[in-house]
C-alpha positions in Angstrom: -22.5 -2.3 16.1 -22.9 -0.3 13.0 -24.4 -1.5 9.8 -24.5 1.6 7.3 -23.5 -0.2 4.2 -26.9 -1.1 3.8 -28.3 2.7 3.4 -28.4 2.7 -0.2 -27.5 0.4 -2.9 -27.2 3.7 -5.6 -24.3 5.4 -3.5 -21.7 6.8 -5.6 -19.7 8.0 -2.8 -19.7 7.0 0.6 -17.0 8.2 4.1 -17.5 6.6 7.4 -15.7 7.7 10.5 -15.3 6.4 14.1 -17.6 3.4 13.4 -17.6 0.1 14.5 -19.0 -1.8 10.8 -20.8 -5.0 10.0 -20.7 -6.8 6.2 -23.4 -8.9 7.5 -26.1 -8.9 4.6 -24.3 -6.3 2.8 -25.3 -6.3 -0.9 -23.9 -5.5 -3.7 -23.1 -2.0 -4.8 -22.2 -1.5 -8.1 -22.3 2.3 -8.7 -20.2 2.7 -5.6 -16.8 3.8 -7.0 -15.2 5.8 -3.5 -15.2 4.5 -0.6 -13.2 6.1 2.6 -13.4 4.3 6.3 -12.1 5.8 8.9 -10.6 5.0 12.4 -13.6 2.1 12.3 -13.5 -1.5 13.3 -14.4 -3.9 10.4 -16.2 -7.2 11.0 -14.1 -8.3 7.3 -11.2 -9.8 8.2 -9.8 -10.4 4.5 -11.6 -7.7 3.1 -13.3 -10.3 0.8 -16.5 -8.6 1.3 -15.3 -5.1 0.4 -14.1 -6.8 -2.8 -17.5 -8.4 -4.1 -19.9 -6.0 -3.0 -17.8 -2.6 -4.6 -16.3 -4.2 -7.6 -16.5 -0.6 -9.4 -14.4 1.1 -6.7 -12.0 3.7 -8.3 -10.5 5.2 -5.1 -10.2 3.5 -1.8 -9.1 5.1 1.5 -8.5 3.1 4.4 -6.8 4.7 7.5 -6.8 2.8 10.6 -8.9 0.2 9.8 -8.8 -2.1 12.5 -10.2 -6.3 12.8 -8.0 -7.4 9.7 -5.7 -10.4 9.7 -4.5 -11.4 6.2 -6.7 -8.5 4.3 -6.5 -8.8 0.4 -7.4 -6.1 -2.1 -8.4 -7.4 -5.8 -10.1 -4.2 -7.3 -10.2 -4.1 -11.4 -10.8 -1.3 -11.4 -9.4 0.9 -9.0 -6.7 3.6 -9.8 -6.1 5.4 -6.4 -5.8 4.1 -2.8 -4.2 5.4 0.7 -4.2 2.7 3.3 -2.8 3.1 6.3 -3.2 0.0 8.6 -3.2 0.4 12.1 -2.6 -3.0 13.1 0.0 -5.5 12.7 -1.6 -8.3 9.6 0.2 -11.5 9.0 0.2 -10.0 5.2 -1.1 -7.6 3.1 -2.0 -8.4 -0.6 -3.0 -5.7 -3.5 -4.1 -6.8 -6.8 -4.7 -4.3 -9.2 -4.1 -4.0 -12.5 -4.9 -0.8 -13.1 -3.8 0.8 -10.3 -1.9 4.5 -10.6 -1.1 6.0 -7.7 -0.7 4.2 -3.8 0.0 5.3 -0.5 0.3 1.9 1.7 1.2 2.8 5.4 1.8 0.0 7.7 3.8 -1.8 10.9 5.6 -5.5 10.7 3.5 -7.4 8.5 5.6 -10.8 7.7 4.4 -10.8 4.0 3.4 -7.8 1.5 2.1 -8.6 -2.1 2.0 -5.9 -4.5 0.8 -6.6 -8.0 -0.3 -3.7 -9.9 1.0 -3.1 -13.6 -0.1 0.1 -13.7 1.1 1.5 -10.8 3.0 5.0 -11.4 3.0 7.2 -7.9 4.0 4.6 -5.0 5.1 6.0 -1.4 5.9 3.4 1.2 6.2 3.9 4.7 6.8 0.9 6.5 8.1 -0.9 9.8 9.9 -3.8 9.2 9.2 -6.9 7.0 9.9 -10.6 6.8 9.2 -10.3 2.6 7.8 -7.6 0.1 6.7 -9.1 -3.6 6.6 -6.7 -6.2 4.6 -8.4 -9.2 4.5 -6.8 -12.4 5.4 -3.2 -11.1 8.0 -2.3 -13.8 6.2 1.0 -14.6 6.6 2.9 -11.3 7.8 6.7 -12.1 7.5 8.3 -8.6 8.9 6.3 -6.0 8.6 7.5 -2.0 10.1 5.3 0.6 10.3 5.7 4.4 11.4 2.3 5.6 12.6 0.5 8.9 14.3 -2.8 7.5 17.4 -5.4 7.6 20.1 -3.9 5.3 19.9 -1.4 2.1 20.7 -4.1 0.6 17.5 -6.3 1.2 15.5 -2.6 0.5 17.7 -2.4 -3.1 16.8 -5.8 -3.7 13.0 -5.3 -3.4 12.9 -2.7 -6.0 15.8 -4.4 -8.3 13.2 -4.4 -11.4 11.7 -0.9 -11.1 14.5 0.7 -13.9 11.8 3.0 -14.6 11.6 5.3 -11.5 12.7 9.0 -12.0 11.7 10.7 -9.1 13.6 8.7 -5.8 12.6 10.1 -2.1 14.0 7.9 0.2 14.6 7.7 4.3 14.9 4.6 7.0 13.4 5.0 9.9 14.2 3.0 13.4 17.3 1.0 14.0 18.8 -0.3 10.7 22.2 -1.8 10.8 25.5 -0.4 9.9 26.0 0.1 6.3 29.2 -0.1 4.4 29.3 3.3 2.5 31.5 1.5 -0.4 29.3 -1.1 -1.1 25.9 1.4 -0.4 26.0 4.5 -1.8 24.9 6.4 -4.3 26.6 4.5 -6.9 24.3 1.6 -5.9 21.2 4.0 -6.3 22.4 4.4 -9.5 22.6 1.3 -10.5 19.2 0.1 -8.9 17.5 3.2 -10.1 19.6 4.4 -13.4 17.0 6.6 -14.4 16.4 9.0 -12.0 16.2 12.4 -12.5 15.3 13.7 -9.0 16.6 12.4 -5.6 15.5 13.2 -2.2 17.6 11.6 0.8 16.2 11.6 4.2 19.0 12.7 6.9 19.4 8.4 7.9 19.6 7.2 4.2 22.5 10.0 3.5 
């Protein structure tokens, strides 16, 4: 087992690959604002040590990050973050308010959370879901999804309140049901996303 976190508490930026990590006596780290793990095993289940040790993250990359169950992001100040989970969670929560640009990759968790007010640049890729909350994410301008899920209908229905998106890339993935062209088609883009000024269908959405 690998316990690096504890190198230095003046790190302003800090990558660790292929690792297998400890948060056991981990301090905190307030001048720590990017952090990037990996392909590494985390003893941090929830991520609620990630959260209280780098409150002061601005960018946060995690890509297959393995040993989390219901992890939770709540950052204040964090504008950027690619995570790309590896497992299958029970859910996934993000809270953060100030929040700009996201890239969340991941496969059947029952329950996402998303509350970030900020948020402007989100791509989604993911495998199935039993529920996706969007809180307070009426400002999102760049919307990318790549989706495996029940209906167009249940994806429209997700994203009912983002009015604001202009630029629409969008592609399902895996086995998806039979849609009814005259109840989902571009008209009902249109509708859901009435502002858009660029759109980008995938060869299964068209």
């Amino acid at each position: 087992m690998c316990d690096v976190f504890s190198a230095g508490r003046n790190l302003v930026k800090l990558v660790v690959r292929n690792a297998w990590l400890s948060v056991d006596g981990l301090c905190l780290m307030p001048t720590l604002t990017y952090l990037t793990l990996e392909f590494v095993r985390l003893d941090d289940e929830d991520l609620s040590r990630i959260n209280a040790c780098f409150p002061n993250l601005t960018q946060l990359n995690l890509i297959g990050v393995g040993g989390l169950k219901e992890p939770k992001i709540n950052l204040l100040h964090l504008t950027t973050c690619q995570w790309s989970v590896s497992n299958a969670p029970l859910s996934l929560i993000i809270c953060a308010p100030c929040l700009v640009d996201f890239d969340l990759r991941c496969i059947k968790p029952r329950l996402v959370v998303l509350e970030a007010p900020s948020l402007s640049n989100f791509s989604l890729s993911l495998e199935n879901t039993d529920e996706l909350r969007l809180k307070n994410c009426a400002n999102i301008q760049c919307l990318q999804l790549s989706v495996e899920c029940l209906s167009l209908g249940f994806l429209f229905s997700m994203f009912r309140h983002c009015s604001t998106v202009k630029r629409l890339t969008l592609d399902l993935v895996g086995r998806t049901e039979q849609v009814d062209v005259a109840e989902f088609g571009i008209d009902t883009l249109l509708v859901c996303f009435p502002n858009i000024t660029y759109l980008n269908l995938g060869p299964r959405a068209w």
